[in-house]
C-alpha positions in Angstrom: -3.0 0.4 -17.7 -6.4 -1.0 -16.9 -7.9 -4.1 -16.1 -10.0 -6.0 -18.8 -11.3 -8.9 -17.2 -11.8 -10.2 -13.8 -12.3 -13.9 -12.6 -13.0 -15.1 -8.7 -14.1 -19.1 -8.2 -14.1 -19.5 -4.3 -13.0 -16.2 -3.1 -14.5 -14.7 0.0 -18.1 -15.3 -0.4 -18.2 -15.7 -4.0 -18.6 -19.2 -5.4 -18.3 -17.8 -9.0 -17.8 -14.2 -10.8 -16.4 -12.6 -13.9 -16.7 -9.2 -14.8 -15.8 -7.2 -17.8 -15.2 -3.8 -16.5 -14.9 -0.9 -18.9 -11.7 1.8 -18.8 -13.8 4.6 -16.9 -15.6 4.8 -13.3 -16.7 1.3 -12.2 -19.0 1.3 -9.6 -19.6 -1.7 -7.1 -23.0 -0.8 -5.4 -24.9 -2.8 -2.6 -25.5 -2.9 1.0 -23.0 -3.5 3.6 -21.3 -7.0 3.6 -22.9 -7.4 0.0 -19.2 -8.3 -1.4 -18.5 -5.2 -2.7 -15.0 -5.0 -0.8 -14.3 -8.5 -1.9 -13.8 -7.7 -5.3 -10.9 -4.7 -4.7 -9.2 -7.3 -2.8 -9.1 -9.5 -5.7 -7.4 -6.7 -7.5 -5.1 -5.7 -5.0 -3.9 -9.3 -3.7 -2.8 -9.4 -7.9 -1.2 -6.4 -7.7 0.9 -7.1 -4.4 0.6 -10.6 -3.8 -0.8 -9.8 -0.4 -4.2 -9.2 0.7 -4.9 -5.3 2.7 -6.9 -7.0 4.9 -5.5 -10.3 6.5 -2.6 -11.9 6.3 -3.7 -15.4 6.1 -4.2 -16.5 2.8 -6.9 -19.4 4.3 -9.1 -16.6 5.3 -9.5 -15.9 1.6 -11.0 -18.9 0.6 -15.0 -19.4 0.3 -16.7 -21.1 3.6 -14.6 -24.9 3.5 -13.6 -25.2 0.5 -10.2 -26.0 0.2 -9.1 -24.3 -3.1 -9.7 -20.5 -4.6 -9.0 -18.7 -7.5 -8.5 -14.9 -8.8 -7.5 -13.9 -12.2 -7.0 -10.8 -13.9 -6.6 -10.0 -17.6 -4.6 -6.0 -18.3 -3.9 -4.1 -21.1 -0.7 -2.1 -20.5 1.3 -0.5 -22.8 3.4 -3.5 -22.6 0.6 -5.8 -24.3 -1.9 -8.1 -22.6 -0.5 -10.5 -19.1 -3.0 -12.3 -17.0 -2.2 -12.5 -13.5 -3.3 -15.5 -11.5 -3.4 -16.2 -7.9 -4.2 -19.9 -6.4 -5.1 -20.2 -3.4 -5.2 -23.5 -1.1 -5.9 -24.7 2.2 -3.1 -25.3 4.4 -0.3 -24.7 1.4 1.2 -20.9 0.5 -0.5 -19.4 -2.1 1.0 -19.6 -6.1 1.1 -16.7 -8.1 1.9 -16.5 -12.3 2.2 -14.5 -14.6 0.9 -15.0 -18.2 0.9 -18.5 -16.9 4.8 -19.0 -15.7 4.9 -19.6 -11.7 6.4 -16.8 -9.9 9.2 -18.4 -7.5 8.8 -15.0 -5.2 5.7 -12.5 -4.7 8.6 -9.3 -5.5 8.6 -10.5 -8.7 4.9 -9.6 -9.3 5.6 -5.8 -8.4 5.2 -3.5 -11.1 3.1 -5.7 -13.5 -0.4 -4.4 -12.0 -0.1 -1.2 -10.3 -3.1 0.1 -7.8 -3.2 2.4 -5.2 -6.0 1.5 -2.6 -7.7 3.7 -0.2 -9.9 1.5 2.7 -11.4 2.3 5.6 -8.8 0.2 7.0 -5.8 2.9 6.1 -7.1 5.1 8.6 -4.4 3.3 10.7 -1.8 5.4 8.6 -2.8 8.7 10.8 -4.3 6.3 13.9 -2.3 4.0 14.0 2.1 3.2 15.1 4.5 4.3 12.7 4.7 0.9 11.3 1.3 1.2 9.6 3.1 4.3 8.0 6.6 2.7 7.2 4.6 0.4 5.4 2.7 2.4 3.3 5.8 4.0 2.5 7.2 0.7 1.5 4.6 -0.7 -1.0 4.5 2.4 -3.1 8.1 2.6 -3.5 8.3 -1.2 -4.0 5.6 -0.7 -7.0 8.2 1.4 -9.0 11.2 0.2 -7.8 11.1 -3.2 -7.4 15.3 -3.1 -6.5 14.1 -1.7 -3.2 11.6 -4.6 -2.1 14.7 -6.9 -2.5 16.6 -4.3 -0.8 14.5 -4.2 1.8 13.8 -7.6 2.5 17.6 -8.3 3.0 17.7 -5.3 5.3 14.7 -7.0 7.9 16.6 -10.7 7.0 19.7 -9.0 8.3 18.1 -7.2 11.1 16.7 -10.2 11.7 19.6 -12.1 12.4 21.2 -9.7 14.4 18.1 -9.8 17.0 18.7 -13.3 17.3 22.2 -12.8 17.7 21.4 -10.5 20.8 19.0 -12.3 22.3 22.0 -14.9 23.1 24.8 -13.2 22.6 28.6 -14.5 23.0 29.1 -12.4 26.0 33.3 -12.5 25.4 33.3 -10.7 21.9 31.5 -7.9 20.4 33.3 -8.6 17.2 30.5 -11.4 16.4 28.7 -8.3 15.5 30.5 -6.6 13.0 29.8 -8.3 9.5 26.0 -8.6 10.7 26.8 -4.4 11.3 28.6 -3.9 8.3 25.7 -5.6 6.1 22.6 -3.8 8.3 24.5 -0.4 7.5 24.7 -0.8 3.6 21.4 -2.1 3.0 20.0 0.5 6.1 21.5 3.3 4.2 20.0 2.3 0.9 16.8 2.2 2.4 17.1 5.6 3.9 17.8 7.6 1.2 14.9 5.7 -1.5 12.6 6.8 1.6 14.0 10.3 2.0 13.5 10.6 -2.0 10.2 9.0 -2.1 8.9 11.6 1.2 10.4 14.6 -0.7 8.1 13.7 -4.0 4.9 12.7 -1.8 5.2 15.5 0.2 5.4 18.1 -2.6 2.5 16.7 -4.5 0.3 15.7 -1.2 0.1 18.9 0.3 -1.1 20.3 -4.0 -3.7 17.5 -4.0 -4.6 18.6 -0.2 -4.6 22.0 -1.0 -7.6 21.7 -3.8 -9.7 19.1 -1.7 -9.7 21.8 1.3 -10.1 24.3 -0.9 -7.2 26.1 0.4 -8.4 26.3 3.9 -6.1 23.8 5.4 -2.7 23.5 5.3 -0.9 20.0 5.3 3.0 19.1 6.1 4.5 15.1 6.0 8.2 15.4 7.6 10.1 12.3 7.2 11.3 11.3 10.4 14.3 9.2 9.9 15.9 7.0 13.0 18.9 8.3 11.8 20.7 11.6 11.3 20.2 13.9 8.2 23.3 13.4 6.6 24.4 13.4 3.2 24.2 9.7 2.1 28.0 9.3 1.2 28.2 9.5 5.5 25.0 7.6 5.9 26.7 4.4 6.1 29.1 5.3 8.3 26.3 7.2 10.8 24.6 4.0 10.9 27.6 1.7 11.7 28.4 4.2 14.3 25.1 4.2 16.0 25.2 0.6 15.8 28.4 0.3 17.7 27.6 2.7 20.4 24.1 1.3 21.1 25.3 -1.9 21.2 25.3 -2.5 24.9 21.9 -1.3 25.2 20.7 -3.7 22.4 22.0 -6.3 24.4 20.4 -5.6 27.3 16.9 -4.9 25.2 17.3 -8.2 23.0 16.4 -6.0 19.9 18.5 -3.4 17.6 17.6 0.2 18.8 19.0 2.0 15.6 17.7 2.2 11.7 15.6 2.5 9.3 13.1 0.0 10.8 12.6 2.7 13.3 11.8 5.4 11.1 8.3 7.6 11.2 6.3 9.7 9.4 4.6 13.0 10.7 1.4 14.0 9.7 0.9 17.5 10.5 -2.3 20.0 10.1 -2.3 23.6 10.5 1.2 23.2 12.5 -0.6 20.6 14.9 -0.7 16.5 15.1 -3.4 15.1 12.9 -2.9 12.2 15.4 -3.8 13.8 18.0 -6.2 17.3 16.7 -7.7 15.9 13.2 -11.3 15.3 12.8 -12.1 12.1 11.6 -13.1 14.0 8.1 -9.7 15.7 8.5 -7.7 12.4 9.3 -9.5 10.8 6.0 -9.0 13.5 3.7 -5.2 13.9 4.6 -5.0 9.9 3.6 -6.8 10.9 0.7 -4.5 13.5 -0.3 -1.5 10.6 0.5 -2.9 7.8 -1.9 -3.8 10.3 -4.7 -0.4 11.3 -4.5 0.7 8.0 -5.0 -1.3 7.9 -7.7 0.5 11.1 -9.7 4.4 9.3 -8.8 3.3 6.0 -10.3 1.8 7.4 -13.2 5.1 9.5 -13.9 7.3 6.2 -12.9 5.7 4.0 -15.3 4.5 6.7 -17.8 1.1 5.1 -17.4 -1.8 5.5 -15.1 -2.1 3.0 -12.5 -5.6 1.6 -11.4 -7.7 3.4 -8.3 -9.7 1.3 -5.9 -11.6 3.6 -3.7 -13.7 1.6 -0.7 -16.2 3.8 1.0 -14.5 6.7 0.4 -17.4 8.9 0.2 -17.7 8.2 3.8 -17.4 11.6 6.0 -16.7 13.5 2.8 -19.0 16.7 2.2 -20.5 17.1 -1.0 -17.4 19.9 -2.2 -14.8 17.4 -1.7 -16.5 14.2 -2.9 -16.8 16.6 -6.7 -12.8 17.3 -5.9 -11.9 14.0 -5.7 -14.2 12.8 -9.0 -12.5 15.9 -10.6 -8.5 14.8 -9.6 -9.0 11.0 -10.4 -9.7 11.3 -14.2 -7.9 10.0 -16.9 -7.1 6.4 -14.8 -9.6 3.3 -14.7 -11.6 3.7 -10.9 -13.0 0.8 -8.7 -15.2 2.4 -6.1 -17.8 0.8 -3.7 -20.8 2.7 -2.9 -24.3 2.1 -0.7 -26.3 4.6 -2.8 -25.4 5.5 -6.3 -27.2 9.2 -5.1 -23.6 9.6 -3.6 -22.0 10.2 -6.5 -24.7 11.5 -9.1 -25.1 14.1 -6.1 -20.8 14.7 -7.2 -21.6 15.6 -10.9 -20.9 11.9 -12.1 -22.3 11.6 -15.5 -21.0 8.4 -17.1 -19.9 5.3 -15.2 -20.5 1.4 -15.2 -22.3 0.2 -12.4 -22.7 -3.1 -11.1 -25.5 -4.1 -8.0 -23.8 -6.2 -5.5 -26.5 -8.0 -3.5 -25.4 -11.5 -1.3 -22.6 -12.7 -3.7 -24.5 -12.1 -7.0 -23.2 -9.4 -9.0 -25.3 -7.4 -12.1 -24.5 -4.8 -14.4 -26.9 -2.2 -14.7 
């Protein structure tokens, strides 16, 4: 899979841009602010019909203007699509595919696969264990698109049932039980794709870890379900349990205490909390090490190689593990924004496509 053509009118601080980037190492390089970051968002909001860095499409568009544009042109094994995205002020955004309207964003999973590594997903060690669920979420989502859906009914459900306890009928707690029989089906579901998914990213996180420390640092990610570690024919029945016999306490809390909206992931380095312990070097090469992972399951799901935006990821990386990284990411078309292209000839890079981003203008070199 890689991207043949890109097109932005009115996006971010571009008023007009089309590249043509080759299959290899394509290099965004320019000062700060230049735009560079602008560009892997394009790619990204096509691939997930969200942006990774707001969630208010508006903030998208160019200065006033009141409509945008991105479109991207792939060649998969599939054949040729074209994503679009259009973007206006003050309506929800409208996403196609080879020029048919999508009615729902899940249905644009698994067309264009990235994974994406921002200074922003820092948050997945800094940050609350949503930032982690949700990471979690969008690369299972990208091969499974059965478990978006699944998902999104579970939080619908949840949903519901918040509301349900935030004015309960105080006479009956059997107003509860088919919004408790659904949350513990779909709860369950989501479990175990999450157990299965942690079990694979774990394996081949702590490998990829493993070569970027050279060996000298040792990496663990537990799943850390809400819920007992049962064998999934009980799961359902744990769950409806737990809901029952928390009950009481949700109603005094207005929220459901129990499930797989609750659920964590631990981060652990040398036997101690990267949270807490890891350097910021540390913290940035375990995320590393995460989304390079993510890159190995999709490539296996989908039996070819998704596409690799890397945004200042030579940040804070020494020179041993900047070479690693160059080394593990062959063989899958690379987006990565630099300040000096010394960076990565200093890494042994030898053949790439650069581009010099300077105020909006783009050139290849």
């Amino acid at each position: 899979m890689r991207i043949t053509g890109i097109r932005l009118v009115n996006f971010r601080n571009y008023s007009s841009l089309v590249l043509r980037p080759d299959e290899g190492l394509c290099v965004l390089a320019g000062d700060n602010a230049a735009g560079k970051t602008n560009v892997l968002e394009s790619i990204f909001l096509c691939a997930l019909g969200r942006s990774h860095r707001t969630s208010h499409d508006t903030e998208m568009l160019r200065n006033s203007e009141s409509a945008g544009y991105v479109g991207i042109q792939l060649d998969t094994l599939g054949g040729n699509r074209e994503i679009e995205c259009r973007l206006t002020a003050g309506e929800r955004k409208r996403l196609l595919i080879d020029k048919t309207p999508l009615s729902r964003s899940g249905e644009l999973l698994g067309c264009l696969n990235v994974v994406m590594f921002a200074p922003e997903d820092l948050q997945i060690v800094k940050g609350g264990p949503t930032e982690r669920r949700r990471l979690i979420d969008m690369e299972i989502s990208q091969y499974r698109p059965k478990y978006y859906y699944a998902l999104q009914q579970y939080l619908a459900v949840l949903k519901q049932r918040n509301a349900l306890l935030k004015s309960p009928d105080p006479t009956s707690f059997a107003t509860f039980e088919p919004w408790d029989d659904q949350l513990s089906i779909l709860g369950a579901n989501v479990t175990m794709a999450r157990r299965e998914h942690l079990e694979r990213l774990s394996a081949e996180a702590v490998r990829i870890h493993t070569q970027l420390s050279a060996g000298q640092e040792e990496l663990q990610v537990l799943y850390k379900p809400n819920l007992p570690p049962v064998e999934p024919p009980h799961l359902i029945e744990v769950l409806r349990e737990a809901l029952f016999e928390n009950l009481e306490q949700d109603l005094s809390r207005g929220f459901t205490s129990v499930g797989p909206h609750r659920d964590d992931v631990g981060l652990m380095l040398d036997g101690k909390d990267l949270r807490i312990y890891g350097s910021q070097g540390q913290q940035r090469t375990t995320v590393l090490s995460l989304k390079l992972a993510e890159l190995g399951i999709l490539y296996e799901e989908r039996s070819e190689p998704p596409v690799l935006l890397l945004d200042d990821v030579f940040s804070e990386l020494d020179k041993r593990r900047q070479s690693m990284l160059l080394r593990v990411v062959q063989g899958c078309q690379t987006f990565i924004t630099c300040t000096h292209l010394e960076e990565l000839t200093a890494a042994g890079v030898v053949q790439m496509q650069v581009y010099s981003v300077s105020d909006a203008t783009v050139i290849e070199m």
